[in-house]
ChimeraX commands (.cxc) that place a marker at each C-alpha (Angstrom):
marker #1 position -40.69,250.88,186.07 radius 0.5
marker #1 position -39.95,250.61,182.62 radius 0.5
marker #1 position -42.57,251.85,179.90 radius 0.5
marker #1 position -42.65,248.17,178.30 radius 0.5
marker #1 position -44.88,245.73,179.26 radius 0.5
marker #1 position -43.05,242.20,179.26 radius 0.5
marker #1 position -39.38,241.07,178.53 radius 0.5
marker #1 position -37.56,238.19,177.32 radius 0.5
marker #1 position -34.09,240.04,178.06 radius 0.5
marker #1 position -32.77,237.68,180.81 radius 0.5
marker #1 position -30.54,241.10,181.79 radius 0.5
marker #1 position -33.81,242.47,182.78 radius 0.5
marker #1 position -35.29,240.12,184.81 radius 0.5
marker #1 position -34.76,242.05,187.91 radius 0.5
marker #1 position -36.72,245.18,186.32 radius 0.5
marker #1 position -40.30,246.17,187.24 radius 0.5
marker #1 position -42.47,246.45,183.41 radius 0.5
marker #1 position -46.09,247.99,183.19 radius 0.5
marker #1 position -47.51,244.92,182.83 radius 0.5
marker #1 position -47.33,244.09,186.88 radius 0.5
marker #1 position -49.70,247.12,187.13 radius 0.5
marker #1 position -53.07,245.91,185.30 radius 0.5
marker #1 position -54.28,243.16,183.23 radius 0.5
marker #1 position -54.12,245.44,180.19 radius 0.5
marker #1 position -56.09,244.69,176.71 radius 0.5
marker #1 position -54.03,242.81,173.74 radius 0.5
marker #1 position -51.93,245.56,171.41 radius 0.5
marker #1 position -52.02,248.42,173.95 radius 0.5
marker #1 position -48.97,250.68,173.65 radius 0.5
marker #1 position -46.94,253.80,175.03 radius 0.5
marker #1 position -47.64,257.29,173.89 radius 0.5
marker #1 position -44.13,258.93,174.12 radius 0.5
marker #1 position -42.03,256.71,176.19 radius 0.5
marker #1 position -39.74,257.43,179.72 radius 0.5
marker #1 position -36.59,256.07,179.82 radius 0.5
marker #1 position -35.76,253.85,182.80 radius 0.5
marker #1 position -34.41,256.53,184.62 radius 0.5
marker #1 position -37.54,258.87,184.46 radius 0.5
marker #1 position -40.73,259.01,185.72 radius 0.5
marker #1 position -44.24,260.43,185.71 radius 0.5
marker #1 position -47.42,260.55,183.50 radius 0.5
marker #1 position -47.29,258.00,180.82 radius 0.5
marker #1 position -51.07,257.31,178.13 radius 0.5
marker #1 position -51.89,254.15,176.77 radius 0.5
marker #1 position -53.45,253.47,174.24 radius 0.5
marker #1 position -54.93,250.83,171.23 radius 0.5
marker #1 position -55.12,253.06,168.86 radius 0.5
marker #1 position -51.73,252.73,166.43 radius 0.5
marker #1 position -53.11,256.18,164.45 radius 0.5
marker #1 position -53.79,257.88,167.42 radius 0.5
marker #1 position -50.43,257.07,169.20 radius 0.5
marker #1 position -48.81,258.05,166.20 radius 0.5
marker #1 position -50.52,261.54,165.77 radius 0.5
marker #1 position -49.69,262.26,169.45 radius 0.5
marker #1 position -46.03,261.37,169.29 radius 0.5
marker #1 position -45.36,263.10,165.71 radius 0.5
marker #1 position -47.47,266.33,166.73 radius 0.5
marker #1 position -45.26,269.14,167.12 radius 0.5
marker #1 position -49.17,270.88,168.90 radius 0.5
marker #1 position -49.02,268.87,172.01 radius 0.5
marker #1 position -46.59,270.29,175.37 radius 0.5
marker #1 position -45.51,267.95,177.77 radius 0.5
marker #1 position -44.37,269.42,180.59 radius 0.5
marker #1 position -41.34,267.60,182.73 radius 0.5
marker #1 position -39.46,268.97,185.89 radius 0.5
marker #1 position -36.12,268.49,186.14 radius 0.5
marker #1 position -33.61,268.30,188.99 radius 0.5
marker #1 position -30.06,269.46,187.91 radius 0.5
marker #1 position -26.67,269.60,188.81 radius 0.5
marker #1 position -25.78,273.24,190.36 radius 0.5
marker #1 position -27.12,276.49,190.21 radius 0.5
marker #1 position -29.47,277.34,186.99 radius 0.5
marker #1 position -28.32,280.70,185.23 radius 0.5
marker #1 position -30.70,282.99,184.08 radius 0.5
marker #1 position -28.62,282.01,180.72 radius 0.5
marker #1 position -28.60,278.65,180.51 radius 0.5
marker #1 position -32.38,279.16,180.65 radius 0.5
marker #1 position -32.80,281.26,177.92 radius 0.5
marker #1 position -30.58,279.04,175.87 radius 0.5
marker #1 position -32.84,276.00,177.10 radius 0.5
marker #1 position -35.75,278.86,175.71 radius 0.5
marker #1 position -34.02,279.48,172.32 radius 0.5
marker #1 position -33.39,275.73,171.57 radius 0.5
marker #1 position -29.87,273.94,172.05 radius 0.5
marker #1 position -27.50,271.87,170.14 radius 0.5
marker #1 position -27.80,268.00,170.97 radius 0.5
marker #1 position -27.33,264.82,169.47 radius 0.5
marker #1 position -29.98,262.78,167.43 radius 0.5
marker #1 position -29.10,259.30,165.76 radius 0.5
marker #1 position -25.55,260.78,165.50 radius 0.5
marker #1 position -26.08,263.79,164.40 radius 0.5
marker #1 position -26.53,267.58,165.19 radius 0.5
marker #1 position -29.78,268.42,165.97 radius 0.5
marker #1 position -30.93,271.88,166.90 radius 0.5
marker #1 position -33.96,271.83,169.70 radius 0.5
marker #1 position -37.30,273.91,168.96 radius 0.5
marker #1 position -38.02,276.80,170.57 radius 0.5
marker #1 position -39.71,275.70,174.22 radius 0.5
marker #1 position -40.73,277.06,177.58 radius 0.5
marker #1 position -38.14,276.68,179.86 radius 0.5
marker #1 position -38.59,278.31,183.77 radius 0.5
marker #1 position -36.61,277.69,187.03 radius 0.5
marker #1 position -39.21,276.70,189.69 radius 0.5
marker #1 position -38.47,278.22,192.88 radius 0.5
marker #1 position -39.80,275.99,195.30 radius 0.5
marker #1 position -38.79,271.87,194.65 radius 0.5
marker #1 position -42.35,270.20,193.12 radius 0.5
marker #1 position -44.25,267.56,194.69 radius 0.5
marker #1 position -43.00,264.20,193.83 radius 0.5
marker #1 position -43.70,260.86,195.11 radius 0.5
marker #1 position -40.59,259.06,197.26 radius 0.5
marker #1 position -38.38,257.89,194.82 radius 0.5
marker #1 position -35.88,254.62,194.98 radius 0.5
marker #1 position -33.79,256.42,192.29 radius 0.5
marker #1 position -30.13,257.26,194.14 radius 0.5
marker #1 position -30.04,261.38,193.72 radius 0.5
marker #1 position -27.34,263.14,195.14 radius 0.5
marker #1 position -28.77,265.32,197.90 radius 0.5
marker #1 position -27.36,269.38,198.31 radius 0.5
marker #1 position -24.49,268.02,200.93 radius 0.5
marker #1 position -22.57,267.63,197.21 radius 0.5
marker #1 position -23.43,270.87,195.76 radius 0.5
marker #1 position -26.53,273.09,194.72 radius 0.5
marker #1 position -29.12,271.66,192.67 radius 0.5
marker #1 position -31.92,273.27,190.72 radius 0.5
marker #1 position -35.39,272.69,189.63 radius 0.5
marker #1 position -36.74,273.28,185.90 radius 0.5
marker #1 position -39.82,273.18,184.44 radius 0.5
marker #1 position -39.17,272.08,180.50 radius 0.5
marker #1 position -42.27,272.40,178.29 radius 0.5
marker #1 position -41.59,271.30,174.61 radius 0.5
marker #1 position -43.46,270.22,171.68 radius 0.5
marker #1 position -41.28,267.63,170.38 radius 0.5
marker #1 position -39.72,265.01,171.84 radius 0.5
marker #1 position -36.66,263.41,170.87 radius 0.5
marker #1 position -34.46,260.33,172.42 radius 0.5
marker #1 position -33.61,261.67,175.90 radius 0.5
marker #1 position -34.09,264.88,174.89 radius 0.5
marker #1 position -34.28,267.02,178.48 radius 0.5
marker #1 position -31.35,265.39,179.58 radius 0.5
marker #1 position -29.11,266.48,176.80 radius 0.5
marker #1 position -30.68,269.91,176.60 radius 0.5
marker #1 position -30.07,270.03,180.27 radius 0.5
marker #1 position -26.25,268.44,179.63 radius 0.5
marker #1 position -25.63,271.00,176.44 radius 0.5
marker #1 position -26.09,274.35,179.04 radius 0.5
marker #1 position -23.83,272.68,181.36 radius 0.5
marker #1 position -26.74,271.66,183.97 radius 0.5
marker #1 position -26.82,267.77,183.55 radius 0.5
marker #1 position -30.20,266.15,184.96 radius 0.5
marker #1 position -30.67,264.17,187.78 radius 0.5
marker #1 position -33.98,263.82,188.46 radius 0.5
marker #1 position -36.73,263.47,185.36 radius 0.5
marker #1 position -40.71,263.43,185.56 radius 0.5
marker #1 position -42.93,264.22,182.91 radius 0.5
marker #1 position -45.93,266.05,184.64 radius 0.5
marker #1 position -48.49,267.25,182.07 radius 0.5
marker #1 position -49.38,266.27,178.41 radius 0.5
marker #1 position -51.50,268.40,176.70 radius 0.5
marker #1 position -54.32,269.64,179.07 radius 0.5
marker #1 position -53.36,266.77,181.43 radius 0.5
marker #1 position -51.66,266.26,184.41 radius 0.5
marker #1 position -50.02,263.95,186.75 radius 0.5
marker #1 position -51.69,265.91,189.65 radius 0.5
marker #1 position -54.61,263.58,190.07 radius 0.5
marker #1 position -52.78,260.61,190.08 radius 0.5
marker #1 position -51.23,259.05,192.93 radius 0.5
marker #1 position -47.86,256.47,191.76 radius 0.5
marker #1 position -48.28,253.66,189.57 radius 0.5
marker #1 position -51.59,254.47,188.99 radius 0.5
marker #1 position -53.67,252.71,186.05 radius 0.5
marker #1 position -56.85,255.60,184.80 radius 0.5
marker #1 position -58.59,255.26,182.01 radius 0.5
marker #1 position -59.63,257.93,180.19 radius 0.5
marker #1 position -62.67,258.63,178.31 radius 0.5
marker #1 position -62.68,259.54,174.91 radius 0.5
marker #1 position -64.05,263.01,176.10 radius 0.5
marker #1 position -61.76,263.11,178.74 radius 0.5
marker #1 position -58.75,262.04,175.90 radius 0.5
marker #1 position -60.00,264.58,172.92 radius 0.5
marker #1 position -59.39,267.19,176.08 radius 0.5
marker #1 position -55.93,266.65,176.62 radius 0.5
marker #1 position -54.91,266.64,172.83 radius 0.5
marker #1 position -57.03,269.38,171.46 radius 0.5
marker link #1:1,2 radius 0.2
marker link #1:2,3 radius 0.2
marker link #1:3,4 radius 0.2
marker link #1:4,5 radius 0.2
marker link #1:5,6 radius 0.2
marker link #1:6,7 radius 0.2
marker link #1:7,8 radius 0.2
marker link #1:8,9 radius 0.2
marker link #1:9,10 radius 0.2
marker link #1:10,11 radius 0.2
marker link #1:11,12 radius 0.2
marker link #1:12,13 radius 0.2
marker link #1:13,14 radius 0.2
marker link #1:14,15 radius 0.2
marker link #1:15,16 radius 0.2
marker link #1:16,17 radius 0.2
marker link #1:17,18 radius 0.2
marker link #1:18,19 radius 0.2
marker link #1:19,20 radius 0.2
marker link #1:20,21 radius 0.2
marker link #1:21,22 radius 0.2
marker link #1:22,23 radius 0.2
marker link #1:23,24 radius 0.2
marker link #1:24,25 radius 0.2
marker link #1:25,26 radius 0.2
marker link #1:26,27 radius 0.2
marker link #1:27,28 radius 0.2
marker link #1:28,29 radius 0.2
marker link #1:29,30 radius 0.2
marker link #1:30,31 radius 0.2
marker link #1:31,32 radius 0.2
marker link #1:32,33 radius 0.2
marker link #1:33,34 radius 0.2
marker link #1:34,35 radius 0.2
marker link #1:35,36 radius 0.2
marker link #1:36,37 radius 0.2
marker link #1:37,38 radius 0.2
marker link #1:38,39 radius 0.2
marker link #1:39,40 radius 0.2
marker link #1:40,41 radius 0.2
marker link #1:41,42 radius 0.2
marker link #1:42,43 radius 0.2
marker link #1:43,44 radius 0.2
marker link #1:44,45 radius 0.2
marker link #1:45,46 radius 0.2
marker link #1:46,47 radius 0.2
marker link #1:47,48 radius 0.2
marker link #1:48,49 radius 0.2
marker link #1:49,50 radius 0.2
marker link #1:50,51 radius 0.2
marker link #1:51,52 radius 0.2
marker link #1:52,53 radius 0.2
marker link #1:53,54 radius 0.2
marker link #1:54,55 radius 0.2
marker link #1:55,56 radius 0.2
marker link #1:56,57 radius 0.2
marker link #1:57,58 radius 0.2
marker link #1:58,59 radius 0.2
marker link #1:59,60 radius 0.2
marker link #1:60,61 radius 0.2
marker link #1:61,62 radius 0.2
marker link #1:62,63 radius 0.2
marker link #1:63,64 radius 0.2
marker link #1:64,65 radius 0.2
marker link #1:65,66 radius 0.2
marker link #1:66,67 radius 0.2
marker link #1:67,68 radius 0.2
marker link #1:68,69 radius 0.2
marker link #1:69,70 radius 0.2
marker link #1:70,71 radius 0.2
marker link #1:71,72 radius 0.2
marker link #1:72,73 radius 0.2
marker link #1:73,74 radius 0.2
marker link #1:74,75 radius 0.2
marker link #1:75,76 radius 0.2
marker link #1:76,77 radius 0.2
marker link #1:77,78 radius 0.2
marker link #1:78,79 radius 0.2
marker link #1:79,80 radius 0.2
marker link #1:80,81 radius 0.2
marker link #1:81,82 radius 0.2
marker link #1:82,83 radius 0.2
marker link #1:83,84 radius 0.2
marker link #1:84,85 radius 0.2
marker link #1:85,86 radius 0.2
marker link #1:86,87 radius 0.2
marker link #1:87,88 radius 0.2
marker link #1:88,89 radius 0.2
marker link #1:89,90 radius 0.2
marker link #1:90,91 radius 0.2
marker link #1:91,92 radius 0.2
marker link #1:92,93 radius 0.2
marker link #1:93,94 radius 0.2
marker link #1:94,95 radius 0.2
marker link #1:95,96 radius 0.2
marker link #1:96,97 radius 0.2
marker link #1:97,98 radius 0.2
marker link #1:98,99 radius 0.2
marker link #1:99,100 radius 0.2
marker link #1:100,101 radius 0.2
marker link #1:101,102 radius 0.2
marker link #1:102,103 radius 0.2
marker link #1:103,104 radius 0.2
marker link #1:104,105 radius 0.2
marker link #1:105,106 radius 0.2
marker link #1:106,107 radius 0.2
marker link #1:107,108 radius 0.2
marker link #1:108,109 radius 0.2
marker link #1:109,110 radius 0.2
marker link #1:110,111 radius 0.2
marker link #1:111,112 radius 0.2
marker link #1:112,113 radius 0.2
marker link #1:113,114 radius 0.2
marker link #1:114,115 radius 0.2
marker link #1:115,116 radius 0.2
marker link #1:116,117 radius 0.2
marker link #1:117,118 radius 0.2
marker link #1:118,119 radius 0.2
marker link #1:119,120 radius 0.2
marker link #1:120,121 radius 0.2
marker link #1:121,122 radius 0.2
marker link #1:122,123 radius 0.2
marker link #1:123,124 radius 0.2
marker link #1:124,125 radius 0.2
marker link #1:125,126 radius 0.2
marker link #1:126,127 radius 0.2
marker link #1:127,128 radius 0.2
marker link #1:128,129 radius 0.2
marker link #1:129,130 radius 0.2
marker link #1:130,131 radius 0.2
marker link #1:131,132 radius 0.2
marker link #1:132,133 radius 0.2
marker link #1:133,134 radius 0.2
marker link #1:134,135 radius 0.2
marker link #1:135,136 radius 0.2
marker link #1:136,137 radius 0.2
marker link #1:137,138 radius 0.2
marker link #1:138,139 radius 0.2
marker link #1:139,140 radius 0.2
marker link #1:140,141 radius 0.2
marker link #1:141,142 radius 0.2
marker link #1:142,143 radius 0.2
marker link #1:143,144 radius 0.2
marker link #1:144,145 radius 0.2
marker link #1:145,146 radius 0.2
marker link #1:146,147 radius 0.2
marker link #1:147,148 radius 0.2
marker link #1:148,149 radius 0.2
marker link #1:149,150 radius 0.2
marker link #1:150,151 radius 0.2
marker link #1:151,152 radius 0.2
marker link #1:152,153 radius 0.2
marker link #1:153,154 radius 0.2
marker link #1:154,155 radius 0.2
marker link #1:155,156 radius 0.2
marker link #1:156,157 radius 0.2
marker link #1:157,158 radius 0.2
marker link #1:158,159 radius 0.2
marker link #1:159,160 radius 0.2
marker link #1:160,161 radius 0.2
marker link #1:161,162 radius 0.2
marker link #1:162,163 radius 0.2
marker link #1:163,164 radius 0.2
marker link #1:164,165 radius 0.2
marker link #1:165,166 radius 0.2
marker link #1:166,167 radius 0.2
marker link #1:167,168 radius 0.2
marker link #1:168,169 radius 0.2
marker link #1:169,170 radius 0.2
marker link #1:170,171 radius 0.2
marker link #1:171,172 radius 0.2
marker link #1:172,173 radius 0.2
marker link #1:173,174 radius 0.2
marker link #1:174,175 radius 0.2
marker link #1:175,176 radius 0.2
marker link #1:176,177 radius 0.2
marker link #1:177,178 radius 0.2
marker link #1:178,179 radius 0.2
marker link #1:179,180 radius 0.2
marker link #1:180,181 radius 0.2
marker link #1:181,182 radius 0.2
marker link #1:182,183 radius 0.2
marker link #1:183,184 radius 0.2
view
């Protein structure tokens, strides 16, 4: 499903949008957007200031787990840790500092109709990525720049909330105690 709520593209026709979920109110937007190839926890909101302040904070975690290609070094990690060299608008762009951790069991996610290459092709590994920022596909080219590239994506917490609650394509609304709790 792709975190947009209508399309004119006739190249997307086929696509599932946000919209098919809920009859949702006039000028409601993303907070922090998935690409089409990840998943997970996704706030809505009407508020252009508030959306704004969430995605510009550099205060805020969201948490993702992250299926990757081979076996996860204890190095690779602590680069992910340190912050890694990736590519912004076309240019260098040095990650912030983040928490980075290799998760030793694989986390509960719901079935998937994403194609992932199973272990018959090779280890894979599971990361948890917590960062404060978040730039164009940014796990996936930190992921890519320590030689791990991603194959699975879900963003499971942001701030003090998590996906855990929620079962798939699931449409909560939050209160605005229940909102000032996950951002502050």
């Amino acid at each position: 499903m792709l975190s947009q709520f209508v399309t004119n593209d006739r190249h997307q026709r086929n696509k599932h949008f946000l919209g098919e979920l809920f009859d949702f109110p006039e000028g409601l937007m993303a907070v922090g957007r998935l690409d089409e190839n990840s998943e997970g926890l996704l706030l809505l909101t009407t508020d252009g200031n508030l959306s704004h302040s969430l995605n510009a904070s550099k205060k805020i975690e969201k948490e993702y787990v992250a299926q990757v290609d081979g076996a996860v070094t204890d190095a690779a990690i602590e680069q992910l840790r340190r912050g890694v060299e990736i590519t912004v608008n076309g240019e260098a762009y040095t990650t912030i500092k983040c928490k980075s951790r290799r998760l030793n069991e694989t986390p509960y996610l719901r079935d998937t109709t994403q194609k992932i290459r199973d272990d018959r092709h090779g280890p894979t590994s599971w990361l948890s990525i917590t960062l404060k920022e978040g730039k164009f596909r940014q796990v996936r080219k930190m992921t890519s720049a320590v030689g791990f590239p991603t194959l699975r994506l879900a963003r499971v917490r942001i701030g003090n909330y998590t996906i855990d609650s929620l079962t798939g394509k699931t449409v909560r609304e939050l209160q605005d105690q229940e909102l000032r709790s996950i951002i502050f």
